[in-house]
N, C-alpha and C positions, 0 to 999 in steps of 0.2 A: 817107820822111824825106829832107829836103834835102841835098846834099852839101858845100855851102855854107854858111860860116856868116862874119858881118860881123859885129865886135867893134865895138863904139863905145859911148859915153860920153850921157850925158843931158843935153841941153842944150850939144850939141858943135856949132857951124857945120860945121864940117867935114864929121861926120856925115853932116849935113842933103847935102851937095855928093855926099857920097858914095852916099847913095840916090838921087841924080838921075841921078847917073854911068851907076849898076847899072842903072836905069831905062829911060836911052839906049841902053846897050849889049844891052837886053830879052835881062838878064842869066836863067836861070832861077830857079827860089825857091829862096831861103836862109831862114836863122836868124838872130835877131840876137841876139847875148850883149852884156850889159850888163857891161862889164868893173866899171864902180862896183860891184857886187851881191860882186864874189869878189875877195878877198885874193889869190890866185893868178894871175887873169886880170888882176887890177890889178898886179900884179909885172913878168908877162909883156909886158902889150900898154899898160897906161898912157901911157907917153909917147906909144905908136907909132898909137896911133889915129886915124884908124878903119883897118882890118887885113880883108883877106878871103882868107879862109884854105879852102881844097879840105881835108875830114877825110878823103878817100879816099887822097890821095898825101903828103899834108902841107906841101904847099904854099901859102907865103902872097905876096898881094901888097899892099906897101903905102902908105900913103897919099904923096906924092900919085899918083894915076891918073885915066887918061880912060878915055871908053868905047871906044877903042882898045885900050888896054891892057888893058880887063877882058876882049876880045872873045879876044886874044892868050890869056890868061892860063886861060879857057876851053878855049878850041882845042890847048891845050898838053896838055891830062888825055886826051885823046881818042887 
């Protein structure tokens, strides 16, 4: 199971930037949570999307980010 997981929206631009980001940075595999789906993830991350969040430490980084910053934000769990 991935450790990663990238919250975003349906029909989000941003989104879309931010799976190119994760792409660039040949981030490892994640999950993607649709925050639209849950009352709770919509509470939490709605405004803040798109959000990639480490479930191992609890760590999130948010948007905006480059594949710098995803590579950082990686290297920082290690």
């Amino acid at each position: 199971m991935p450790s990663l997981i990238l919250y975003q929206r349906d029909y989000c631009h941003l989104c879309d930037m931010a799976l190119a980001v994760m792409a660039e940075a040949q981030s490892p595999e994640f999950e993607s949570a649709w925050v639209d789906d849950s009352p709770g993830l919509e509470a939490r991350y709605g405004t803040r999307v798109p959000v990639l969040r480490d479930i191992r430490d609890g760590r999130e980084l948010d948007w905006p980010f480059d594949a710098a910053a995803v590579r950082a934000f990686l290297a920082a769990a290690r």
